[in-house]
C-alpha positions in Angstrom: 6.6 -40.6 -55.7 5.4 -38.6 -58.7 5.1 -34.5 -58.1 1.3 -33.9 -59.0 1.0 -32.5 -62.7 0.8 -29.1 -62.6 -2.8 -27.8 -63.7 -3.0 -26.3 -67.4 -6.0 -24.3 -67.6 -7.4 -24.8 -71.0 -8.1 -21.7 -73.4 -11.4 -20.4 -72.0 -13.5 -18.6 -75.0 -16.1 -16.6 -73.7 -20.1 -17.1 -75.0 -21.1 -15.2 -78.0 -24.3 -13.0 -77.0 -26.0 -11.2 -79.3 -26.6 -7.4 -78.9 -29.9 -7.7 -78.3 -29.4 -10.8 -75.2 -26.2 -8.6 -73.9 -28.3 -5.2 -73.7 -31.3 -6.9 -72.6 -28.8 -9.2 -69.4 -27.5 -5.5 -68.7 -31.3 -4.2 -68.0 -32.2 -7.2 -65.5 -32.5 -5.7 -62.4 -33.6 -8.7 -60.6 -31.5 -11.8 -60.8 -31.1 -14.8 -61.2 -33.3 -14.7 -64.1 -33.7 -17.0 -67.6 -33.5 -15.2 -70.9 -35.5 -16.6 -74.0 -34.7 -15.2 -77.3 -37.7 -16.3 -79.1 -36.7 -15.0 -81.8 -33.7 -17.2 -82.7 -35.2 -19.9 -81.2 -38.4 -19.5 -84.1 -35.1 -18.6 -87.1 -33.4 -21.8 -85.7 -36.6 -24.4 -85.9 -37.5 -22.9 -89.4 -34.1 -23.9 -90.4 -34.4 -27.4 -89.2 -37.5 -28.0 -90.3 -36.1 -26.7 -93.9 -33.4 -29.4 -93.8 -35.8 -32.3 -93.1 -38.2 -32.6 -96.5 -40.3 -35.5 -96.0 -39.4 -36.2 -92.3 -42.1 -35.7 -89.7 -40.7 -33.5 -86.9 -42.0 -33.5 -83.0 -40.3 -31.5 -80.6 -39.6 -33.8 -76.9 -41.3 -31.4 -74.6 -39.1 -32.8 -71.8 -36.2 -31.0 -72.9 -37.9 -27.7 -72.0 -41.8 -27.2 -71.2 -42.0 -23.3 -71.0 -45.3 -22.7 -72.7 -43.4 -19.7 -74.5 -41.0 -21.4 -76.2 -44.0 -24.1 -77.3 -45.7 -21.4 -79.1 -42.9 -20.6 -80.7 -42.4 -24.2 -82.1 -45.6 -25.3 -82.9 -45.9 -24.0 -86.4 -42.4 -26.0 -87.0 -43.5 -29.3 -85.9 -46.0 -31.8 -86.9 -46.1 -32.5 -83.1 -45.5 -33.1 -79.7 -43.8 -35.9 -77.8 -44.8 -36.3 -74.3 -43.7 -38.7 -71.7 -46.4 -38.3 -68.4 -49.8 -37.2 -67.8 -48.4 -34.0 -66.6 -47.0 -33.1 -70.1 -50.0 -34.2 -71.8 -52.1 -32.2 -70.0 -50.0 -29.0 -70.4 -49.1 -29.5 -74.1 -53.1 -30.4 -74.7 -54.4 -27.6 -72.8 -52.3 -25.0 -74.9 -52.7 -26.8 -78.1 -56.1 -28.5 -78.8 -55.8 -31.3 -81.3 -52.5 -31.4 -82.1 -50.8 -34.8 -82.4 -49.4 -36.3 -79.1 -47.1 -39.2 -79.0 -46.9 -40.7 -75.7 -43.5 -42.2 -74.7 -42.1 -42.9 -71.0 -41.0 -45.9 -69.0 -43.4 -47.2 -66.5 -47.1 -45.8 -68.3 -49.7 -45.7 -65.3 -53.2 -47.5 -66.1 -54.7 -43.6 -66.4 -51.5 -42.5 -68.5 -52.6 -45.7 -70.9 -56.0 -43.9 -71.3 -55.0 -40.6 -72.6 -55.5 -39.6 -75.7 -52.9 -39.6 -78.3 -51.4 -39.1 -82.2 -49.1 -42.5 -81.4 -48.2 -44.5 -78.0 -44.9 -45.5 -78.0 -45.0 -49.1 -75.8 -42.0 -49.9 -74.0 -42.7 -53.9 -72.6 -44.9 -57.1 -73.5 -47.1 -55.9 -70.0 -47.2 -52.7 -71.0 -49.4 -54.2 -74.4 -51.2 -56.5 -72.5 -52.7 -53.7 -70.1 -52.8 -51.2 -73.1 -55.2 -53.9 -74.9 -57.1 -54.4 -71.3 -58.4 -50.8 -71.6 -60.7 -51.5 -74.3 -59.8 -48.6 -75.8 -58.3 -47.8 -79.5 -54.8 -47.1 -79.9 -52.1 -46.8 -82.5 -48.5 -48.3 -81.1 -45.4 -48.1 -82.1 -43.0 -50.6 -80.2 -40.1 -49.0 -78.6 -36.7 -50.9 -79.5 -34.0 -51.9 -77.5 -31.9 -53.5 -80.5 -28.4 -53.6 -79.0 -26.9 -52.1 -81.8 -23.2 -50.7 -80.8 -23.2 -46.9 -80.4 -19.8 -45.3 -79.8 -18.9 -41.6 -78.9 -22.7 -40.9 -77.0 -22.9 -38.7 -74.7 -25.6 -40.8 -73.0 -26.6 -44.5 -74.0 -30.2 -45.2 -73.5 -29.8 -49.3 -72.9 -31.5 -51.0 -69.6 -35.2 -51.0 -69.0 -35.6 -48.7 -72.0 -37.9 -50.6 -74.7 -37.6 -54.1 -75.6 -35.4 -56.8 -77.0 -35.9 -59.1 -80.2 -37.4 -61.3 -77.6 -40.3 -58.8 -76.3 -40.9 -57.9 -79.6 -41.8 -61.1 -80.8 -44.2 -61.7 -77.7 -46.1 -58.1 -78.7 -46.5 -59.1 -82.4 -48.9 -61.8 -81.9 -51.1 -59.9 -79.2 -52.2 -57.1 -81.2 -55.4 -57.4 -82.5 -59.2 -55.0 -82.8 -58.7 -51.7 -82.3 -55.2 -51.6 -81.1 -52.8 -51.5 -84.1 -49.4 -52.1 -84.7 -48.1 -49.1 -87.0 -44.4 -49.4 -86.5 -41.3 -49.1 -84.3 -39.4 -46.6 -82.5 -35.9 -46.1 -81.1 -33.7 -43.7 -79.3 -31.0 -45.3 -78.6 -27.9 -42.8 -77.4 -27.7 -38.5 -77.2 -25.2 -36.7 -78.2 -24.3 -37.9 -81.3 -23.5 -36.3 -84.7 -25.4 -36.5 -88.1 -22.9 -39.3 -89.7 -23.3 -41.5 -86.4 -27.5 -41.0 -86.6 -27.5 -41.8 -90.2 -25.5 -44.8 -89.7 -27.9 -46.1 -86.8 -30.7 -44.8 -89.2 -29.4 -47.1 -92.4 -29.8 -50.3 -89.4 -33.0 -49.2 -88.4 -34.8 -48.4 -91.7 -34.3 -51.9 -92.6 -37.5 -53.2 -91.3 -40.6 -54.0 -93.6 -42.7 -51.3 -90.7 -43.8 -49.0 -92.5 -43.4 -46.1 -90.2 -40.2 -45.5 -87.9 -39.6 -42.8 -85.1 -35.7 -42.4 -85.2 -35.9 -40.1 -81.6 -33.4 -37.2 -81.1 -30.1 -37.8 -79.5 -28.9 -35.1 -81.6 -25.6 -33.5 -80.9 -25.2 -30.1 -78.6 -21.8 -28.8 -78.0 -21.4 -27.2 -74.4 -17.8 -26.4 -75.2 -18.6 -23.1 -77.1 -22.0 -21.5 -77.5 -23.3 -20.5 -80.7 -25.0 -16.6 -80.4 -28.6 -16.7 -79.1 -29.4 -14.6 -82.2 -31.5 -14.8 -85.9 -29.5 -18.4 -86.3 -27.9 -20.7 -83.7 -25.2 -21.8 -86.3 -23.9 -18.6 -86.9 -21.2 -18.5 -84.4 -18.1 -20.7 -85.5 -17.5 -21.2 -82.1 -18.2 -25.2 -82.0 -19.9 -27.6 -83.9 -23.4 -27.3 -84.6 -25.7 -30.0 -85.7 -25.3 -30.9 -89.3 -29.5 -31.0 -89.7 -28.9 -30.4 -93.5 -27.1 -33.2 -94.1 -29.2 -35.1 -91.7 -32.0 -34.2 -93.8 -29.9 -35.4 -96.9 -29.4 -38.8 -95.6 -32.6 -39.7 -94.4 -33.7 -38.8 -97.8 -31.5 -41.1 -99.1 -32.1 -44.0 -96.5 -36.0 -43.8 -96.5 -37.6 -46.1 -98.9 -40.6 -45.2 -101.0 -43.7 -44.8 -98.9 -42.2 -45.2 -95.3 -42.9 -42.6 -92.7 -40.3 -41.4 -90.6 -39.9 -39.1 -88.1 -37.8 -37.8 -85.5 -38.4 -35.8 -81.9 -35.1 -33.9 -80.7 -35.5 -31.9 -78.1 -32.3 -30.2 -76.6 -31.1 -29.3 -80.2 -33.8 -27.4 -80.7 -34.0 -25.2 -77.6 -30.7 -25.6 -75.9 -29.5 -22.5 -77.8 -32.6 -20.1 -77.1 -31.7 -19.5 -73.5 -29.4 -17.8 -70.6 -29.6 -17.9 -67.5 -28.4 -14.7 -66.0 -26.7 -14.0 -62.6 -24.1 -11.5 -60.6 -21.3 -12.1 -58.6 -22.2 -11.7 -54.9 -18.6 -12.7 -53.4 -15.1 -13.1 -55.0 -12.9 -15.3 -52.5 -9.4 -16.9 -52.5 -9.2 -20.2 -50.9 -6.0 -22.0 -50.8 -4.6 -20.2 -53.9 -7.8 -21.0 -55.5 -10.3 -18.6 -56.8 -14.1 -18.8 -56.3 -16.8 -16.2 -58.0 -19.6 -16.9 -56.0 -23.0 -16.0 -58.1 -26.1 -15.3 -57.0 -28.9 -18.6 -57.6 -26.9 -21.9 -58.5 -27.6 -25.2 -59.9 -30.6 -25.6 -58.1 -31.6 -23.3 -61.0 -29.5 -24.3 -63.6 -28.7 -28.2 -63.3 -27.2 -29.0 -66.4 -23.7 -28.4 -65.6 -23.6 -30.2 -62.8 -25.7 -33.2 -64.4 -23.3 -33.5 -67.5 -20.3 -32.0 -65.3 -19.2 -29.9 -67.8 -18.3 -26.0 -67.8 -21.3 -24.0 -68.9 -19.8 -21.5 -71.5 -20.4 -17.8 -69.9 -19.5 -14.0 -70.6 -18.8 -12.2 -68.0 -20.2 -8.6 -68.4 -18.1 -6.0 -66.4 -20.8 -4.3 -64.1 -19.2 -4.7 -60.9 -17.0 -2.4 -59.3 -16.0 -4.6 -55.9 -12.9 -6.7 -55.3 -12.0 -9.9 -58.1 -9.7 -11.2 -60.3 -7.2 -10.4 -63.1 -6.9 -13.2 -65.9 -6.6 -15.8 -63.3 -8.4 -19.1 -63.1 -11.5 -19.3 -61.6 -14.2 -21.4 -60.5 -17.8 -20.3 -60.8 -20.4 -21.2 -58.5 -24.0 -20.8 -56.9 -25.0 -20.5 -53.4 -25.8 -23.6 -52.1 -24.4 -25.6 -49.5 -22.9 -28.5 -51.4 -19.4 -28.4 -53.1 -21.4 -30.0 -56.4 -23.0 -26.4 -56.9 -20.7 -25.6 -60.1 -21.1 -23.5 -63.0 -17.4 -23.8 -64.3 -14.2 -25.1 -63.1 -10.8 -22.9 -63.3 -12.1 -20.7 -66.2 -8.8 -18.0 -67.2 -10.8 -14.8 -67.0 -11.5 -11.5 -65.3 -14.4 -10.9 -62.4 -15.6 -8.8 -60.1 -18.5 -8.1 -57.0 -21.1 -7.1 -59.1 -20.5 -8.1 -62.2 -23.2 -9.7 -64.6 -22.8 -13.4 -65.5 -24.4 -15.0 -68.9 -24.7 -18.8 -69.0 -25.5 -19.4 -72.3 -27.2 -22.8 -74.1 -29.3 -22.9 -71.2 -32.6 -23.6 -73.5 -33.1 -27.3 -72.8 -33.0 -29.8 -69.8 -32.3 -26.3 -67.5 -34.8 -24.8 -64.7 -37.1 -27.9 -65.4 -34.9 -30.6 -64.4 -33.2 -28.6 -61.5 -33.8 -29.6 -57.9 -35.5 -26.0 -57.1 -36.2 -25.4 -53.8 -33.4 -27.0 -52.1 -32.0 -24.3 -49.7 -35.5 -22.6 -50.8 -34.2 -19.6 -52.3 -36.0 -17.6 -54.6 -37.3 -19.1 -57.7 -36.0 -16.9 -61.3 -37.5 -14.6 -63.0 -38.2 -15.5 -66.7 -38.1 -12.8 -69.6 -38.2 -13.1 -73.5 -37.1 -11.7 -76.2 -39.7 -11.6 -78.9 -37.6 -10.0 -81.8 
């Protein structure tokens, strides 16, 4: 029998915080808490929306509701994409008029009603009841072309959208005030701007005359980029490539055809930390555990991508810890899932202040929050 490999702890490089996140983690006195830098986030969607000349831009308000953060992004974006009568009402209620388009699997009767910019339809029955409303709509068709996508992080096949089959059952159904204006597809996340564009050159191909490419833009968790004036500025790990995004779809786009895109976590991912100290420093079996205050009941993402969410550990602890030893970071629940980061080489101590950074998008609002029911964050942003 083979002698287990012995474990190589990877080269851990700590998040880059800006002065103005790291004084402002160090002034918390009540964590767990999220950080917002508004700031960079409103310096990182002015440079996006600069790289995309001619290309409609809506932000996918599932990736991260706080109302903050959507005041901060409205001037950027032509609009909003919503997927339930719980966004609609929230993104409505703090922007009157602006354009809504309404995506999501499974549309109730009442979602069908609500008012919108586009609706994006995902099945032949979904048309059918959308007609039986009576009601005027503009549709886009929702996609589900089969076309191979390699290197996603997540493949959006399965009951998303519709086949060459469903499609041709819509076509001959629309008629009166419900109108056919195009077709949308988001077909994978995680991908870069060369794998988009080539998707992109497939998908423009179609005689519609207006196309909703979706997001699925890449996000690197492996290294953070500074939540400061631009989210590109670190060096750390790969970024987006939104310029020459912008550059292809300029390229790809034929005279008169509308086309937009709604990303979602690479717009906000960058804006946030969430912000925690260590309560317990233990060695179990050889193995070290920093044990943090709040967990993934707050902060999902790692544990739903099972990744390690890049950190800096800020010395403000004065207990018992670690020297430059691997360790393994995580909350306080009762589950052996509850992890921030697995065998991380680094220094800790009690009392020490943790920063998760890139904790802007698909955080605190996709987290299972009051399992255990312990306290709910604090959120505070910085406004510049």
């Amino acid at each position: 029998m083979n002698a287990p490999a012995e474990f190589v702890p990877a080269v851990f490089v700590p998040a880059v915080l800006a002065p103005a996140v790291r004084e402002a983690a160090l002034r918390l006195g009540d964590v767990p808490a999220y950080l917002y830098d508004l700031a960079a986030l409103d310096a990182h969607a002015a440079s996006v929306r600069r790289a995309l000349p001619g290309v409609e831009l809506y932000y996918a308000v599932k990736a991260n509701p706080d109302p903050e953060l959507l005041r901060v992004l409205e001037p950027h974006v032509d609009g909003f994409e919503v997927s339930s009568a719980g966004e609609h009402a929230h993104v409505a209620a703090l922007f009157p008029g602006k354009p809504l388009a309404l995506a999501g699997p499974g549309k109730t009767d009442a979602e069908l009603r609500l008012p919108h910019h586009r609706i994006h339809v995902e099945s032949p029955n979904e048309l059918r009841r959308l007609l039986a409303t009576g009601l005027a709509a503009d549709v886009l068709l929702r996609i589900n072309p089969g076309l191979p996508v390699e290197g996603a992080a997540l493949t959006m096949s399965g009951p998303f959208g519709m086949d060459e089959e469903g499609v041709a059952e819509c076509l001959p159904l629309f008629s009166g005030r419900v109108r056919l204006r195009g077709l949308h597809a988001h077909l994978a996340s995680g991908l870069d701007a060369p794998q988009l564009l080539r998707l992109a050159e497939r998908l423009l191909d179609t005689p519609h005359d207006e196309v909703n490419l979706g997001g699925g833009m890449a996000v690197s968790y492996s290294a953070s980029s500074p939540a400061s004036s631009s989210a590109s500025s670190s060096g750390l790990g790969p970024v987006f490539d939104w310029a020459g995004y912008g550059r292809g779809l300029a390229g790809l786009r034929r005279a008169g055809q509308r086309v937009r895109i709604e990303p979602g976590r690479a717009l906000t991912a960058y804006c946030g930390s969430y912000v925690t100290r260590v309560v317990d420093v233990k060695r179990v079996r050889g193995e070290v555990f920093a044990i943090v205050r709040g967990g993934t009941h707050h902060l999902r993402t790692p544990a739903a991508k099972g990744h390690d969410q890049p950190f800096a550990v800020l010395p403000t602890g004065d207990g018992p810890g670690a020297e430059g030893e691997p360790v393994t970071f995580v909350g306080q629940l009762c589950t052996p899932k509850d992890v921030f980061a697995r065998k991380i080489v680094t220094s800790v101590r009690v009392g020490d202040t943790v920063v998760f950074a890139m904790a802007g998008a698909y955080a605190w609002n996709i987290s299972h929050h009051d399992f255990l029911m312990h306290p709910h964050p604090g959120f505070h942003y910085l406004r510049g």
